[in-house]
N, C-alpha and C positions, 0 to 999 in steps of 0.2 A: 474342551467345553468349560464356558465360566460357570462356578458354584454361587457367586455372587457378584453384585454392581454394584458400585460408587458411582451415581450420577453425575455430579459434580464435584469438582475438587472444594467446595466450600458446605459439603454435604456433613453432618455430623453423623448419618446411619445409611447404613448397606443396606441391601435388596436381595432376598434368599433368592437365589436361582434354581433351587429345592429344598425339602423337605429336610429340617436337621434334626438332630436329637441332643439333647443336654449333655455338655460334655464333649463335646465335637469343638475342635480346635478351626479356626480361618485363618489363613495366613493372610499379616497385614503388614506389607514390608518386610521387613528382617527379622519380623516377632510372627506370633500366632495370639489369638484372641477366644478365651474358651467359652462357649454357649451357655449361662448360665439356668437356661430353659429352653424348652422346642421351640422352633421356630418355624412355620409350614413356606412353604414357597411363594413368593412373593409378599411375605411380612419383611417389615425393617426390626433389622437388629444395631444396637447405639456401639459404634465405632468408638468415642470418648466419651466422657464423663458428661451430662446434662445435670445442669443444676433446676432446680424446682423452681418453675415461673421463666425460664430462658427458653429460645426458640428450639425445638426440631426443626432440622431444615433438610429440606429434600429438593432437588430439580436446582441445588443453589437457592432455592427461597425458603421463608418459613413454611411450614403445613399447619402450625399449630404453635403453641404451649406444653411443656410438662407440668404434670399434676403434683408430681413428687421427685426426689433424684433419683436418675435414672446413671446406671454405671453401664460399663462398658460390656457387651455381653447379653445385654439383656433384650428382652424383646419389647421394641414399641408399637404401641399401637391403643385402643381406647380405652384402656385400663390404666394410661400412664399419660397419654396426653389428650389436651384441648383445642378445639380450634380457636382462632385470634379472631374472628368475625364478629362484627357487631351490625350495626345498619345503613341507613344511607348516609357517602361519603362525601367529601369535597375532593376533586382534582386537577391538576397542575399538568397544563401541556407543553410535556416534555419531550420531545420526537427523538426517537433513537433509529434511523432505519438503516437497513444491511443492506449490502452490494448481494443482486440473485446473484449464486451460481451456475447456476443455470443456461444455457444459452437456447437460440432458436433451432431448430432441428428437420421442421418443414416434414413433420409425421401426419400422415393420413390416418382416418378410419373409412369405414363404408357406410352412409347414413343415407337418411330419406328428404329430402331437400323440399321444405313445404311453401305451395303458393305466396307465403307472407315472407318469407325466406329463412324463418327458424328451421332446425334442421333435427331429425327424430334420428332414435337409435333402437327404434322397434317403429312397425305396422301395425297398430292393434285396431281393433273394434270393441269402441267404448260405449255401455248404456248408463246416463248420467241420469240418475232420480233428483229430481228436485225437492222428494221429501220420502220419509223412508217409509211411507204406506205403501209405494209402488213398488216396493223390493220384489218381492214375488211375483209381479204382474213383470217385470223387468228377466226375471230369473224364465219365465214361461215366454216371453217374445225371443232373447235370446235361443234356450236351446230348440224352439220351433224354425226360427233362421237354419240353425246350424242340421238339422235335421232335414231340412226344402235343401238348403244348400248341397249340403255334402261337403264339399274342398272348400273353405274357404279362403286359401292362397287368392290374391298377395295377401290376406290377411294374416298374421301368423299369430294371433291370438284375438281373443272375445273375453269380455271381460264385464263385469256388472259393477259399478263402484256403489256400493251399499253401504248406504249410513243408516242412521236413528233420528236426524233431524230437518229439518225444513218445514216445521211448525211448531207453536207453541213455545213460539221462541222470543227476546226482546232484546233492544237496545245493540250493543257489540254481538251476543250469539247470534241473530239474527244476519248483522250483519258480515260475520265471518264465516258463515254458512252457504252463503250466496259469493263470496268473495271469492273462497276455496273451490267451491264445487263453477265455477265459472271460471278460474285459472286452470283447474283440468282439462274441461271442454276444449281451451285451445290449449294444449298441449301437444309439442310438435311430437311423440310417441303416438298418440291417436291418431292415425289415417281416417278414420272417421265415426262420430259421435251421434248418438240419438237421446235426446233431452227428454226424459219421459217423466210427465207431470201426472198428478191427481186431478186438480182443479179447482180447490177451496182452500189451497195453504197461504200460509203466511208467505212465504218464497214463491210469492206469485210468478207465471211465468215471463209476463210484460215486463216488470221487473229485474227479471233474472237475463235476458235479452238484453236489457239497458246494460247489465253489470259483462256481461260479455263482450259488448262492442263489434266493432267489424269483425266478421267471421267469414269463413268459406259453405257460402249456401246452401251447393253441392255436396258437401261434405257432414255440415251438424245441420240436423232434422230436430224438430219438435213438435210433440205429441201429448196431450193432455186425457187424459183417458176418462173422463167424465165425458167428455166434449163428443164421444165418437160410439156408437151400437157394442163394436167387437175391438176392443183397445190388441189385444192379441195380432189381430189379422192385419190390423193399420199398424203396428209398430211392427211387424215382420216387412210389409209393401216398405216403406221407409227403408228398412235394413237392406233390403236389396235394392233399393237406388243408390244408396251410399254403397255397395258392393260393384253395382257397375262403374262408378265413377273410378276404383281404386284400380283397376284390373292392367294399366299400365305403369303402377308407382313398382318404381329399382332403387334399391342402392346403387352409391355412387362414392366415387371420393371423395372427403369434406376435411379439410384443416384441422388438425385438434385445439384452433383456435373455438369453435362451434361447439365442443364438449362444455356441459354446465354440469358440474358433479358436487353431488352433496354429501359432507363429510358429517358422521355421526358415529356415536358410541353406545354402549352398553351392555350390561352383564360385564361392566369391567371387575380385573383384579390387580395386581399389585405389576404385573406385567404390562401394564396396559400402554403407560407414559414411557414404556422401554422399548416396547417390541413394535405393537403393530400402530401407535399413534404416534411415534415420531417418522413412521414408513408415509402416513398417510401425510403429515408435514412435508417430506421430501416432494412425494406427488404435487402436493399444491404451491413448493415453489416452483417446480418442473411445469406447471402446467401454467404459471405465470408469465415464464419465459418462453411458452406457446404463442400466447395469447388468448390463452383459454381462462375459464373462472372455476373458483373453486369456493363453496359455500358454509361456515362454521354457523351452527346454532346451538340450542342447550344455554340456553343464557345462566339461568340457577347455577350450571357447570361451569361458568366461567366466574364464579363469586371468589375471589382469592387470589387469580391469576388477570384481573382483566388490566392493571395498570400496565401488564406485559405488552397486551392490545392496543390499547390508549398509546404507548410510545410509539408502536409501529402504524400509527395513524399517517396516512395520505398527505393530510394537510388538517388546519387546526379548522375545519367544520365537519368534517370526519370523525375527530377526537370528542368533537360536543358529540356530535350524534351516539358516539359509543358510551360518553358520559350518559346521557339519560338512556339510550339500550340499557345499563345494567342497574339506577338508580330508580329506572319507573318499575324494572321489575323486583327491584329490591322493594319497593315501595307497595306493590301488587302482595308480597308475602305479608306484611306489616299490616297493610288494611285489613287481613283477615287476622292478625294476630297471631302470626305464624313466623317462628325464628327462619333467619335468612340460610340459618347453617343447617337445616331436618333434611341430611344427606351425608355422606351416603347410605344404601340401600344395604339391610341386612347381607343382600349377597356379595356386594361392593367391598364390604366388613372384613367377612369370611374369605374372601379373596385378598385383603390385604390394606385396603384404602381403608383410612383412617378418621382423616377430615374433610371437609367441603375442598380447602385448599392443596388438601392432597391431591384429591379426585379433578378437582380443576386443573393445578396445575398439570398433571397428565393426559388429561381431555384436551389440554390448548395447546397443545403438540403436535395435533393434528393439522395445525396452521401454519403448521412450519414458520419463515421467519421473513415472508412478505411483507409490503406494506399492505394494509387494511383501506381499500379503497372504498367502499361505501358501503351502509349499513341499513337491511333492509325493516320495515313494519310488515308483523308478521300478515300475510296475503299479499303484498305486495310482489309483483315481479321484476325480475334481476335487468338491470340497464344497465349496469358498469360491468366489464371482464377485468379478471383479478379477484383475489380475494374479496369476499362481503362476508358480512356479519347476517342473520337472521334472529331475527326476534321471534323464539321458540322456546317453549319449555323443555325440560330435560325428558319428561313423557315421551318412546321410543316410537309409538305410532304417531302421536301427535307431531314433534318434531320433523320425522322422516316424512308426512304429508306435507308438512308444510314446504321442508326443501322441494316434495316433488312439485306441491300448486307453485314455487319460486319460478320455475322453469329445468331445475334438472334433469336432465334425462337419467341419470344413474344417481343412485344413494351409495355410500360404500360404507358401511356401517363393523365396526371392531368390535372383539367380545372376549372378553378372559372366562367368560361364562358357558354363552352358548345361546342364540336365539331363532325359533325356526321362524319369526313371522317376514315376511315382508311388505311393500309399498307399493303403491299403482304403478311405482316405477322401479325398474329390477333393482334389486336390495341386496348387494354384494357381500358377503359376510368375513371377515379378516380375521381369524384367531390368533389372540394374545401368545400361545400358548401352542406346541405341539401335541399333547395331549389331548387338548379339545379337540384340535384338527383330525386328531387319528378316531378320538373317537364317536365323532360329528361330521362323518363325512357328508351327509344327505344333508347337514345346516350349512358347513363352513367351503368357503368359495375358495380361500388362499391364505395359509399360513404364514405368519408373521413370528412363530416363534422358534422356526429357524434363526433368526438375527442374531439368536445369547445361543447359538449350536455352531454350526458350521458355516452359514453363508453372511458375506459382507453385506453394509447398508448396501454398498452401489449395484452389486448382483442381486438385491431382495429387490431395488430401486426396479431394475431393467425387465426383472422376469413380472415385477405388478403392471411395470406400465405395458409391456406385450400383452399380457392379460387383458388390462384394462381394452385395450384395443380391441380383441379377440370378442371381447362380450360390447362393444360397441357397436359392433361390429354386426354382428347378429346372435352369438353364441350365449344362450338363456345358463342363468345362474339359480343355483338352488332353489330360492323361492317360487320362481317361474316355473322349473320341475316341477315341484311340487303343488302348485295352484295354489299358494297362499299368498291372497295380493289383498291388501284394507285399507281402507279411507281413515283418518279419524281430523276429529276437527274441533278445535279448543274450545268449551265451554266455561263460563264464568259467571255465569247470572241465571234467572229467575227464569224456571219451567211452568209456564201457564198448565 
């Protein structure tokens, strides 16, 4: 088992592979290297000499600045260096793209093949509030179905997406409120939806129709509960016409061209850019060479690494698009007068990550080393297969909503930390770290810190993508255990 990593041969510090103690020698070549302080598992410790004001460099790129000289031995991290970040950039398209490794492999999953032809990897029943006064009244229609009902097979879940808005809202919120909560509605995971309105909000429900477009009839009901004596008893009668309509939907075999999966982080640590987000980079060139898509958002998380993006652009209106993806939201921090670099996250810290460019360049890992085919505006949904970009913040509910309103059927979301929440759409959880794994069994879906133990990329590669399959499949992952599934939905403006 490795005690430590050199990322790259142009790397000037290691990566603890555990916990050392002062004094504790590394072999580096035909020498050894003494620890001239502790160093916790997954901190960099400076290989050669840094002079004060020169790069750290990690992943082969910089992360930062040294604050002061830094000798060989010591530990880096935010007492000793800076990040290089400053604000909005100019950029030069430079296309650098790699031959996939990848090939076609003609792998099935078992999915639910819907009337429009997108295809689900769950049957749910979804109650969509169009503003969150109807929570309750939603929460009381549901379990009264489910109580008349009994079985609700083919359904194999019920669910209430419960927000806080859909009034009192303007301009952009308003209109990502409606956007969001109308890309769920058709979401090929819902077998079928009931739109359940108040009747005086802002998210009118006319409106909210228009923003949905063609739909399946039979399938999303809507119901305003001002409009009706007993809103309870008419959203239950609803609930069970969309029950009869479902009673002969099967899985079937579907291409893992058809899989749309949303790759996300957090609760990361110093392991993160090693273990389980260069696992998820394989997956997404593997799922390239399907013909399947794979989804990167967290833009804040891509501040330091995106010129790595920008080269693996498609073609040069691709590379514009990724240009203003991370310059409008560089520019989004600035308007409020907020450094572009206020990241990482106390626990990101304490785990190991140092700077934005630390934390990015290990977050964009997960992208492995495709081309970047198109880049979406956040509420928008996915039209290209192949990697896209999503305009997201780093926010773990906010982001993972938004991948699921994209079209994803799965999120697969990494963690050096550990987090139980998940997304309307099952929320696979991947630990950095054996540790977490063993001791987060009821959070974490599949460990990824076997890869610095015992198992190869290619064998960590084959036993995710079986999995992945398995839970495509039909086989519910932690969060769906456990019933934690939330909406959440980007705010930025003025609460009347």
């Amino acid at each position: 088992m490795q005690e430590f990593i050199k990322i790259h041969e142009r790397d000037n510090v290691a990566v603890a592979l555990r916990d050392y103690q002062q004094g504790e020698k590394l072999p580096i070549g035909n020498t050894e290297l003494e620890l001239l302080e502790p160093v916790a598992r997954g901190h960099k410790i400076a290989l050669i000499p840094i002079a004060k004001g020169s790069h750290v460099l990690k992943y082969g790129y910089p992360i930062g600045h040294a604050l002061q000289d830094i000798v060989p031995g010591q530990h880096v991290h935010t007492h000793n260096t800076k990040t290089n970040l400053t604000g909005v950039e100019e950029y030069k398209y430079e296309p650098r793209l790699e031959a996939n490794p990848y090939q076609l492999e003609k792998r099935t999953f078992m999915g639910y093949r819907r009337k429009d032809g997108n295809v689900g990897i769950r049957n749910e029943l979804w109650i969509v509030p169009t503003v969150g006064c109807v929570n309750g009244v939603a929460e009381l229609i549901l379990n009264r179905f489910k109580a008349e009902v009994g079985d609700i097979a083919p359904f194999e879940n019920a669910l209430v997406l419960k927000h806080n808005y859909g009034c009192s809202q303007l301009g952009d919120d308003h209109v990502h409120t409606r956007t969001i909560l109308a890309d769920a509605v058709k979401h090929p995971n819902a077998a079928g939806v009931l739109v359940l309105g108040l009747g005086c909000e802002n998210n009118s429900m006319g409106e909210f129709q228009e923003a949905i477009g063609a739909y399946d009839e039979s399938r999303v009901k809507f119901l305003l509960s001002q409009e009706v004596g007993d809103e309870v008893t008419e959203g239950v009668r609803l609930l069970k016409e969309i029950f009869a309509e479902v009673q002969q939907d099967r899985r079937e075999p579907v291409p893992l061209s058809e899989l749309k999966i949303g790759l996300k982080c957090g609760g990361s640590d110093g392991l993160s850019g090693i273990t389980a987000n260069p696992l998820l980079g394989q997956l997404s060139d593997y799922m390239a060479a399907q013909g399947g898509t794979t989804v990167l958002t967290e833009v804040p998380e891509m501040f330091g690494a995106e010129t790595i993006l920008m080269e693996r652009a498609a073609n040069e209106e691709v590379f514009h698009k990724i240009v203003h993806l991370i310059n409008d939201f560089k520019q989004y921090f600035l308007d409020y007068k907020q450094p572009v670099y206020e990241n990482p996250s106390p626990g990101n810290k304490a785990g190991g990550i140092t700077t934005l460019e630390d934390k990015s360049l290990g977050c964009t890992q997960k992208s492995g080393n495709s081309a970047v085919m198109d880049v979406i505006p956040y509420g928008d949904r996915l039209t290209t297969k192949g990697l896209n970009l999503l305009s997201a913040p780093g926010n773990d509910l906010v982001a993972s909503s938004a991948l699921a309103a994209a079209g994803c059927q799965l999120v697969i979301f990494t963690t050096g930390r550990g987090t139980p929440f998940g997304a309307f759409v099952p929320t696979m959880k991947v630990s950095t770290n054996s540790a977490l794994y063993h001791s987060k069994p009821h959070w974490i879906d599949f460990n990824a810190g076997s890869l610095v133990e015992d198992v190869s990329m290619k064998d960590g590669l084959n036993a995710f993508i079986d999995y992945i399959i398995e839970v495509a499949s039909g086989e519910w992952v932690n969060n769906e255990k456990n019933e934690f599934r939330e909406i959440a939905i980007f705010k930025n403006g003025v609460t009347l």
